[in-house]
C-alpha positions, 0 to 999 in steps of 0.5 A: 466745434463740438465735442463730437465733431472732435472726435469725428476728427480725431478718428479721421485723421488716419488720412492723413558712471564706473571706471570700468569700460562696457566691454570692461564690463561684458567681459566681467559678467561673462564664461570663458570661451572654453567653459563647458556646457552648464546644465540647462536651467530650469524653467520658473525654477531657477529665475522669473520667466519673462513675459512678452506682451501681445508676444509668446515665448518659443518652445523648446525641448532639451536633447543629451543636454542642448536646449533645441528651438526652431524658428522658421522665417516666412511671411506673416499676415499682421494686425498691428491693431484692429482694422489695420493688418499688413503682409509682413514677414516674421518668424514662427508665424509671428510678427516680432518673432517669439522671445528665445529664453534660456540660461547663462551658460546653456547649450543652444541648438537653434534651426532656422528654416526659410519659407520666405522666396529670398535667402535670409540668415539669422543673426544673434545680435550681442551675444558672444558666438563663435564666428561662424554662428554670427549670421552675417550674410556673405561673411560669415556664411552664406545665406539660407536658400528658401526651403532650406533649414540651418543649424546655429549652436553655441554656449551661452557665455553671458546673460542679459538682454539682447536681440536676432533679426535677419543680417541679409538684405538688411534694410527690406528684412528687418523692415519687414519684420524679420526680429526678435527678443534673446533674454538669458537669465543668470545662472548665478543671480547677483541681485534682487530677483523681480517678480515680474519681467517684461519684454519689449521690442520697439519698431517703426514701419511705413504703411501708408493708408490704403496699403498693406505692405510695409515699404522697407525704402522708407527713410524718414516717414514711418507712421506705425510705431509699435511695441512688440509689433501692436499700436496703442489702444491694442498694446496689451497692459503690465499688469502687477500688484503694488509692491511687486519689483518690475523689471522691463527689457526693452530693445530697439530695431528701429530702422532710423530712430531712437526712442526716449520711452517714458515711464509714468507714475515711478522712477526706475534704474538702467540695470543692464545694457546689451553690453553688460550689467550696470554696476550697482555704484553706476545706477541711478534714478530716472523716468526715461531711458533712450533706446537707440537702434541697435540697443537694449536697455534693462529697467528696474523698480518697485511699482508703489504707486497703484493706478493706470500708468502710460509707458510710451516714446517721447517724441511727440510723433510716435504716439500717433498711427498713420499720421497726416504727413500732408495735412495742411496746419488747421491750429487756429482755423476758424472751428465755425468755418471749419464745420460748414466746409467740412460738411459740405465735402462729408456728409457723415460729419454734417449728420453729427450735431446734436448726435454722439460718437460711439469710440468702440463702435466701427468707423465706416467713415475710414479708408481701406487698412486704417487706424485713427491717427489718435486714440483709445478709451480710458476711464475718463474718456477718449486718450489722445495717443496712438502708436508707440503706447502700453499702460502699466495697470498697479493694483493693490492685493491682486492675486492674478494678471488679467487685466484688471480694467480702468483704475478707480481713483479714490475719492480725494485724489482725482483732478477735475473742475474747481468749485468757485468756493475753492477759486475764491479762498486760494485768490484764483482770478476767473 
């Protein structure tokens, strides 16, 4: 089988540890219940903001003292990626909704306004709050009637990284797209400050070819895995320069997985949990962390390593997009065979040979509100991944963020065919 009709195939497959305990720990790096408000913290002064990928932080203003935010929760038209959008909910006209960020200690007004045709609430998943605020559906107040605006407050009492996300009718809200990111920064930092900090969250949805409403009944087969809602090749790069401390925030309001997400190229530290901070003595190296539902997980490490890095889920199903669940098993199928059935049923496939695929160009071959089940171009070519992907972008010197395009490898340092000189001198049989 041609290299072409490859990728012909590619692109069509749309069709188818401490002594101490963690709440020892939380409570630890926490203010007391009755601690008064602190002054607000002073954005880009006091700690390095943090970036949201394909995201956007939510605008505030300070009122005697109260950082207000508004968030209003409605329906939202998404691109997940190009040529696949949905009819999603969201907040602020976002899907996830945008980043709330302040500081350890500060007061928080936040209205809630609901343009949706259902109640909602808002619940403020790992932060400390008084009862009343927690936003759970029934019990701990009644849900938000379209068209009404509620008012949450409370102080502050611990940094990390947490999340919100509606608490009523759970199951349909969360899984159509009603989440979002909480990062508070500490007032006193205890540790290298980073220079840059990232933001993630993870999501799984089922949108099945054709459609575009997200199924929330879904149970086991979702086929769009996103970080901050986007599919991979359209998840927007880290970009940082060589020997800049990286922090990335991850968290997961998956409906049923977890996701063990894979950092290529460095080894980082789990520094923080929505619980708490990992003490110091409890750290250690690794190249993935599991985010369960329900989780986030705080990252650290220094990006020494120039290149074009992937971070993205290692399971094997969540770097795809809208994968063949039906598909009958075609590993070891006859390639020649495979090409005559296959062009006699589609003739865009038969006009291929001898004829090269533009990967950038436009699929006219693809069904309504789809996504080829693999795949983005890379300096070398066609990246059999989709789904829950992003890159990581090091680069020597750089003194802006924009996305520096393809990484150059220098010479000496790039994998590819051995000559029969080299296969000769190492004993390397043919």
């Amino acid at each position: 089988m041609s290299h072409d009709r490859r990728q012909f195939l590619f692109r069509g497959a749309a069709l188818g540890a401490a002594a101490a305990t963690p709440a020892r720990l939380a409570r630890a790096a926490t203010l007391p219940p009755d601690a008064p408000p602190q002054p607000p913290g002073m954005p880009h002064v006091d700690y390095t903001p943090v970036e949201t990928p394909d995201g956007a932080a939510l605008p505030f203003r300070v009122v005697d003292g109260v950082k207000v935010f508004h968030l209003i929760a409605g329906p939202v038209r998404h691109e997940f990626a190009p040529g696949l959008q949905g009819n999603c909910w969201g907040y602020n006209g976002r899907v996830h909704g945008p980043t709330v960020e302040a500081v350890e200690g500060d007061r928080v007004r936040v209205y809630v306004t609901n343009k949706l045709d259902a109640p909602t609430t808002v619940h403020w998943h790992g932060l400390f709050v008084p009862n009343g605020m927690d936003g759970v559906g029934g019990l701990t107040q009644r849900p938000i009637e379209p068209g009404e605006t509620f008012r949450y407050e409370f102080t502050l009492r611990q940094h990390g990284t947490f999340m919100y996300h509606s608490h009523h009718d759970e199951m349909v809200q969360i899984a159509m797209g009603l989440i979002g990111m909480v990062v508070v920064h500490p007032r006193a930092p205890s540790g290298p400050r980073p220079d840059r900090d990232f933001c993630y969250m993870l999501s799984e949805w089922s949108v099945k070819v054709g459609s575009e409403r997200p199924d929330p009944n879904e149970m086991k087969d979702f086929d769009v895995l996103t970080l901050n809602g986007k599919v991979y090749p359209a998840t927007a790069p880290m970009v940082v320069r060589t020997g800049q401390r990286v922090r990335i925030r991850i968290g997961n309001l998956s409906a049923m997985d977890h996701h063990p997400i894979h950092l290529h190229g460095h080894a980082f530290e789990l520094v923080g949990t929505d619980g708490g901070e990992v003490p110091p003595g409890a750290r250690h190296p690794e190249t993935t962390v599991l985010v369960a539902t329900g989780q986030t997980r705080t990252v650290e490490f220094v990006a020494d390593n120039p290149g074009d890095w992937g971070m993205h889920c290692h399971m094997t199903h969540h770097v795809m997009t809208q994968m063949g669940h039906d598909l009958p098993n075609l590993v070891g199928v006859d390639p020649g065979l495979f090409d005559r059935k296959l062009a006699e049923t589609v003739p865009t496939f038969a006009a291929m040979e001898g004829g090269a695929i533009d990967p950038d160009a436009p699929d006219n071959t693809l069904p309504k509100n789809s996504r080829p089940m693999l795949g983005g171009t890379a300096a070398h070519g066609y990246v059999t991944m989709g789904g829950m992907v992003a890159v990581l972008k090091v680069r020597d010197g750089i003194a802006e963020y924009g996305d520096p395009g393809h990484y150059q490898a220098p010479p000496g340092t790039l994998a590819g065919p051995a000559t029969a000189e080299e296969l000769a001198r190492d004993g390397i049989g043919g």
